[in-house]
C-alpha positions in Angstrom: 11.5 -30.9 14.4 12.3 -27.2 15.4 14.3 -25.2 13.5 17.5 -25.4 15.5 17.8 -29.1 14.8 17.9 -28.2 10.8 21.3 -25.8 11.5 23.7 -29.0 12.1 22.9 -29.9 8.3 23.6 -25.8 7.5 26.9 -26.6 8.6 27.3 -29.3 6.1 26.2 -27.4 3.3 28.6 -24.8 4.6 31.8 -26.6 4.5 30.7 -28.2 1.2 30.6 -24.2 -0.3 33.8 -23.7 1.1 35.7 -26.4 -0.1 34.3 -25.8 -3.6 34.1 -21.9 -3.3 38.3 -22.2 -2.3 39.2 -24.5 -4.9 37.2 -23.3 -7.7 38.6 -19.5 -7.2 41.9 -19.6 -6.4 43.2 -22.4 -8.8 41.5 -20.3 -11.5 44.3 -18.1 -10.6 47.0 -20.7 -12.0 44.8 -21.8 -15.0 45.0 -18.4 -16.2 48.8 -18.5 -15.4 49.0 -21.5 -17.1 46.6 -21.7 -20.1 46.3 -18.0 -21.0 49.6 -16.7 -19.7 48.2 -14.0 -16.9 50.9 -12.5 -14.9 50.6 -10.5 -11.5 48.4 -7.2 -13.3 46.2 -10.0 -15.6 45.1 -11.8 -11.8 44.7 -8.4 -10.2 43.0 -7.4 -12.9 40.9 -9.9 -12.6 40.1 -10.5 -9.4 39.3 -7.4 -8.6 36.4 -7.5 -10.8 35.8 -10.7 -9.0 35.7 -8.2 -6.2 33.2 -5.3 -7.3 30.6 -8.1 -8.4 30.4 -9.7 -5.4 30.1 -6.2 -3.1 27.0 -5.5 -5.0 25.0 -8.9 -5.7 26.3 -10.0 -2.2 24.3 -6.9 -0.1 21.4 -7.4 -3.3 21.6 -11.4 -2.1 21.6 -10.7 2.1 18.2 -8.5 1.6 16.8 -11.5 -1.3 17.5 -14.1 1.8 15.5 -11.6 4.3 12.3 -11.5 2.2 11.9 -14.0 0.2 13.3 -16.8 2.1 16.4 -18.9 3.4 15.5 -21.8 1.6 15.0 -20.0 -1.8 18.7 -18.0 -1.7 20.3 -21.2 -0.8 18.6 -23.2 -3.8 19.3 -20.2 -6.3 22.4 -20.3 -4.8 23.6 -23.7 -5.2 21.9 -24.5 -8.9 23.5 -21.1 -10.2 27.4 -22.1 -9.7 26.8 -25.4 -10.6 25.2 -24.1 -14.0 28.2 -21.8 -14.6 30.9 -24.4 -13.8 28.9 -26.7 -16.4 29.4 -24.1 -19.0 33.2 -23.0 -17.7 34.0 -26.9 -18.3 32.4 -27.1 -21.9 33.9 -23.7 -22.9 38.0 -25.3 -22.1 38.0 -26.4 -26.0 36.6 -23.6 -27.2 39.6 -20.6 -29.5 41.5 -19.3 -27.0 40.0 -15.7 -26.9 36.5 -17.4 -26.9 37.6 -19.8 -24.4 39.2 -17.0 -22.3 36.4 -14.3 -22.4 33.9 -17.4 -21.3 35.8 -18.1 -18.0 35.7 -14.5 -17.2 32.1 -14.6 -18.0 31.7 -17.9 -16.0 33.4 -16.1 -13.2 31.1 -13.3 -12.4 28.0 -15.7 -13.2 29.7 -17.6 -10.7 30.2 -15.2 -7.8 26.9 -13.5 -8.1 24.9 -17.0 -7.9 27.5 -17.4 -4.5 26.6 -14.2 -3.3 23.1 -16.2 -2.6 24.8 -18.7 -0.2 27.4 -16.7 2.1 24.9 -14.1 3.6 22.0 -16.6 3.6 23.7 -19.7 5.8 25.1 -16.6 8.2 21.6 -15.5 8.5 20.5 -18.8 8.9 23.1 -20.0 11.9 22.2 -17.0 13.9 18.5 -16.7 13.5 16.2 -17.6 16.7 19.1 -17.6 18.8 19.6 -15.8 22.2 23.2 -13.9 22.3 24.7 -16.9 23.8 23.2 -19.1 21.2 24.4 -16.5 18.4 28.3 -16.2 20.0 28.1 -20.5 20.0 26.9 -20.7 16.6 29.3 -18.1 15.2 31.8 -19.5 16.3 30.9 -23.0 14.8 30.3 -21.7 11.6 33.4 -20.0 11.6 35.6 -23.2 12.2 33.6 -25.2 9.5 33.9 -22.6 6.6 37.8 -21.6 7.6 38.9 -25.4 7.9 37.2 -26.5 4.8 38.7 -23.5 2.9 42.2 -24.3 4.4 41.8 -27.9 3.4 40.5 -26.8 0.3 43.6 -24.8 -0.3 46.2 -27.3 1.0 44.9 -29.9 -1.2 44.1 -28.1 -4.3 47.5 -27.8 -6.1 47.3 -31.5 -5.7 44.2 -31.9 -6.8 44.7 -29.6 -9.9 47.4 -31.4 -10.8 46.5 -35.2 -10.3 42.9 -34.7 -11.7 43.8 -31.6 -14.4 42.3 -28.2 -15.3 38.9 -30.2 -15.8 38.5 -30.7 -11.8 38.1 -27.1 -11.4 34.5 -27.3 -12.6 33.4 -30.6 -12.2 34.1 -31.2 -9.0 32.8 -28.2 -7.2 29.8 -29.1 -9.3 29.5 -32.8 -7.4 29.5 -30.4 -4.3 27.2 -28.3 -4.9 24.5 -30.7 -6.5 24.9 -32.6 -3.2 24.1 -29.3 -1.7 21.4 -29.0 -3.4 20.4 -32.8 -2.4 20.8 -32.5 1.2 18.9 -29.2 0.9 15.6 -31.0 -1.0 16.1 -33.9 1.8 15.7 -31.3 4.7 13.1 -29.2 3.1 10.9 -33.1 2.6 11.6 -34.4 6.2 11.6 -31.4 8.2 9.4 -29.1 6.5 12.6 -26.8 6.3 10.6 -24.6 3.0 8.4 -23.4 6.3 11.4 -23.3 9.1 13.8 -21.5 6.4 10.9 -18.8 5.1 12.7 -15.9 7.3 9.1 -16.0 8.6 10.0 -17.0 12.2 8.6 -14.0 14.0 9.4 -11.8 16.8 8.3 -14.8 19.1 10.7 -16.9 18.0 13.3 -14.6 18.3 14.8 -12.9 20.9 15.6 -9.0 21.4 18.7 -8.7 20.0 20.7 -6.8 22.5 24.6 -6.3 22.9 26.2 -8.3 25.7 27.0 -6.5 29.1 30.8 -5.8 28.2 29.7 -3.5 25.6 27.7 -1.5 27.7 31.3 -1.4 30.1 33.1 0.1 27.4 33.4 4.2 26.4 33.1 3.5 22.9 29.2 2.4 21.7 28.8 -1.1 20.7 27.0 0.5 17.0 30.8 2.1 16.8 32.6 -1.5 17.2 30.1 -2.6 14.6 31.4 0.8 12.6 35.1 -0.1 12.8 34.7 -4.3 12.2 33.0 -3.2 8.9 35.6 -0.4 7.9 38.3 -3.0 9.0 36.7 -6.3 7.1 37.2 -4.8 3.8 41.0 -3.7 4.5 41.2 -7.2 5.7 40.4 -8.7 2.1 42.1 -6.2 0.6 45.0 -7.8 2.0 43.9 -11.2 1.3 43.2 -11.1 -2.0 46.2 -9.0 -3.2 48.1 -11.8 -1.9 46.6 -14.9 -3.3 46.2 -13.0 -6.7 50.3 -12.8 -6.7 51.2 -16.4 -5.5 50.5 -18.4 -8.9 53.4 -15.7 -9.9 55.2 -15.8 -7.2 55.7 -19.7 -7.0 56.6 -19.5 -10.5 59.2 -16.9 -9.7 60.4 -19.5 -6.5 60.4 -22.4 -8.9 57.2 -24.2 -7.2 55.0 -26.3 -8.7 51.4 -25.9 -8.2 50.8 -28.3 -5.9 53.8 -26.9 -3.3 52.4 -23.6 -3.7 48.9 -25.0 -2.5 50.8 -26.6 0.6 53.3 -23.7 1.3 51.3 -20.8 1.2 48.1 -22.5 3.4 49.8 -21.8 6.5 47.9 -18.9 7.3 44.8 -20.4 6.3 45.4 -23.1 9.1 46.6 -20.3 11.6 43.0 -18.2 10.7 41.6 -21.5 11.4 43.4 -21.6 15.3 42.2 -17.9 15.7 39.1 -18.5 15.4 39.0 -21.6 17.7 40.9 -19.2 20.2 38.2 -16.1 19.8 35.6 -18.7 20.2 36.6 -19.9 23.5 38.1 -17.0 24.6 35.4 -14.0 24.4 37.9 -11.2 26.2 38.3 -9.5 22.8 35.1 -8.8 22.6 34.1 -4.9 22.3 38.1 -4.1 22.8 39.6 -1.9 21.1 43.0 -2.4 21.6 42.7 -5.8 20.4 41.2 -4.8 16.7 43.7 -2.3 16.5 47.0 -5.0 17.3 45.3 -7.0 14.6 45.0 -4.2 11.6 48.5 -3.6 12.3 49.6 -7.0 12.3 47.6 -7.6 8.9 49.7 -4.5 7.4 52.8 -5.4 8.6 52.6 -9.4 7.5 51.1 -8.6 4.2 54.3 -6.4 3.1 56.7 -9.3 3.8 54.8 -11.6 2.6 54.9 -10.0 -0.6 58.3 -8.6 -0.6 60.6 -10.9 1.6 62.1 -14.4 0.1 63.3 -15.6 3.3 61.7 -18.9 4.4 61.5 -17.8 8.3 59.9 -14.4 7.4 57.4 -15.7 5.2 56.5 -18.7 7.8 56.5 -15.9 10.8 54.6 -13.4 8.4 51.9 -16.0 7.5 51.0 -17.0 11.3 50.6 -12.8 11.7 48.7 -13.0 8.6 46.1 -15.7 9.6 45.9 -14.5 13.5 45.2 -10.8 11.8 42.4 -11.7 9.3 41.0 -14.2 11.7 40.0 -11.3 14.5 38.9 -8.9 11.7 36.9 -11.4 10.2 35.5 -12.5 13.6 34.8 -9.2 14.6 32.9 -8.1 12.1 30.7 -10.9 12.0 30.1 -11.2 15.7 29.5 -7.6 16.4 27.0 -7.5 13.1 25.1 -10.7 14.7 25.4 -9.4 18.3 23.8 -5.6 17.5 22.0 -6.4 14.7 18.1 -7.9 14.1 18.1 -8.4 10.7 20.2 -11.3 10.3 20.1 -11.3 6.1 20.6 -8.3 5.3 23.5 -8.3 8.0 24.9 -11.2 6.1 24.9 -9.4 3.0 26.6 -6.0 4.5 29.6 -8.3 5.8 29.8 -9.9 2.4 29.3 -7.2 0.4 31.9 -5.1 2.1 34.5 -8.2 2.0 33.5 -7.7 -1.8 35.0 -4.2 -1.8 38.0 -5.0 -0.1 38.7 -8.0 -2.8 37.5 -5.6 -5.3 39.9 -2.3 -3.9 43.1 -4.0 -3.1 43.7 -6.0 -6.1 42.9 -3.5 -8.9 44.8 -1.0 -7.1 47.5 -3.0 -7.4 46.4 -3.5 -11.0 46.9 0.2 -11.6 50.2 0.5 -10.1 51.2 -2.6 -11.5 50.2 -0.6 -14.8 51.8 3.2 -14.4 55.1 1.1 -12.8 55.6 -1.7 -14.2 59.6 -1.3 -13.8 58.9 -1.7 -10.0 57.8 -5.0 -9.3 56.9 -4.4 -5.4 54.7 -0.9 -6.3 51.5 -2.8 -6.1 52.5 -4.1 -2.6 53.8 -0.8 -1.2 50.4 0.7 -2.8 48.8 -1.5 -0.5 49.7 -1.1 2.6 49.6 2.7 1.9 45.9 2.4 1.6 46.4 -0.2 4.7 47.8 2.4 6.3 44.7 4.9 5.5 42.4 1.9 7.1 44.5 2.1 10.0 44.3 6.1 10.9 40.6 5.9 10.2 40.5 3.0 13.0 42.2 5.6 15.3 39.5 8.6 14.3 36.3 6.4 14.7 37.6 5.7 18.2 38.6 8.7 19.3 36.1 11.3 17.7 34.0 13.0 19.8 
């Protein structure tokens, strides 16, 4: 069987880690609310070392991918999180200091193992594909990981509370051991250890070239591939401020877990559309106008939806929001597939620079958080200050000389 018939099961395996990944993280978020009593700074706090773990295994976890092997990263992948989780569950009982200091332990055990997966199953999508074949199967794996996480998110308050705290471990672990199944099933019937070895040759391969309307444009397509990866990170900066604050914020707006979940998955569902829409539609490609609209949009969004309790605006804020991160996100992806060769280690770059960005935002608003903590809505106007700093270096990579 040749190798593209394998990537329809990568898929699977893809929207299994995100469902998992999206519920395991970000409902950690209210058992430390709940259990341990973290407020906004204590989530920052913590994940923004989330954050500066992932930025460094994930670019070490693109380039172990690109030479060792496909198959390898996934499996190492895959057994790692589900061996963490096993010992996040066990550790519940355990004194509350112990038990806290083991989930923050568990955590970064946790994301380094993930930062096997992410780069790897983008390396994987894109490899042996001509630039058609790579814009198709972007766009594929974007729809699979962004509905599964905004499934994963809609569902999870209810999850968390039908099934308790417990869920948070053992049921990503079901996931990922039926990764890990489906993985050893491939390898066995389609000699995928061989077809996933990274060893696929310049034969198999095509030049990797940018398409014609990047050779149209003034700007080189190496300095759209500069801007997607200076905006990516800015991007999660945003995104992770925000979804460190709403276990606070829904206690401050008397929510329960489960209508936070609901309420605030909007945008993931709008991110979702986006990327159905920049799939279809390829006229955003190498524009820069169009990056630009969306960095803005992310900025503006992100401070109301952090400082505004009027329904309308929040609703309004959170389609800007997911149309925003969905073209930064694309972007950087696409133009790292559609200049680059070296599909890994591409991978890891995007990763590891959506590690900094969930590594910068949050602890910065940590620190303000910290040196203000009579002004609640510092840390957001922190933010979009350093937002703002994203956005005039948008401007200067375009227009220098």
């Amino acid at each position: 069987m040749p190798f593209r018939a394998i990537k329809k099961w990568v898929f699977v395996l893809e929207g299994l880690n995100a469902f998992a990944c999206t519920y395991y993280f970000n409902y950690l978020l209210f058992l430390l609310r709940d259990d341990f009593g973290f407020g906004n700074f204590g989530n920052l706090l913590c994940v923004a070392v989330h954050g500066g773990v992932y930025a460094l295994a994930s670019w070490a976890g693109g380039q172990f991918a690109q030479r060792r092997g496909y198959h390898a990263a996934l499996q190492i992948g895959f057994l790692g999180m589900a061996a963490a989780l096993g010992v996040g569950a066990m550790m519940l009982d355990a004194a509350p200091r112990t038990a806290l200091a083991a989930q923050i332990a568990v955590l970064m055990v946790w994301t380094v193992a993930m930062c096997f997966t992410w780069p790897t199953l983008q390396a994987v999508i894109s490899e042996g594909e001509s630039r058609e074949g790579i814009a198709r199967q972007i766009g594929i794996y974007n729809l699979v990981w962004a509905g599964s996480a905004a499934v994963g998110y809609a569902t999870g308050g209810v999850l968390f509370e039908a099934l308790g705290a417990r869920s948070l471990f053992w049921l990503p672990i079901l996931f990922h051991s039926a990764q890990l199944v489906l993985l050893g099933i491939i390898a066995q019937g389609v000699r995928m250890a061989h077809a996933m070895s990274g060893e696929i040759g310049a034969a198999h391969t095509p030049p990797s070239h940018p398409e014609a309307t990047a050779l149209r444009q003034p700007v080189k397509p190496e300095t759209f591939l500069t801007m997607a990866r200076v905006a990516i990170p800015f991007a999660y900066i945003a995104i992770n401020t925000l979804l460190a604050v709403i276990p606070d914020r829904a206690r401050a707006l008397n929510l329960s877990t489960a209508e936070a979940g609901v309420l605030n998955s909007l945008w993931f569902f709008v991110r979702l559309g986006a990327f159905v829409l920049l799939w279809r539609w390829t006229g955003w490609h190498y524009r820069f106008r169009w990056l630009l609209a969306a960095f803005a949009g992310l900025a503006v969004a992100f401070l109301v939806l952090l400082t505004s309790e009027q329904v309308v605006l929040l609703l309004v804020a959170q389609v800007v929001f997911g149309f925003s991160t969905g073209l930064i996100y694309y972007s950087s992806l696409f133009y790292a597939m559609d200049v680059g060769e070296a599909k890994g280690e591409h991978g890891g770059f995007h990763e590891s620079a959506i590690g900094l960005g969930i590594c910068l935002g949050p602890a910065l608003g940590a620190a303000t958080l910290h040196f203000a903590p009579s002004r609640p809505d510092s840390g957001a106007w922190a933010v979009v200050a350093l937002l703002a700093c994203g956005f005039v270096a948008l401007l200067w990579l375009r227009w220098r000389k």
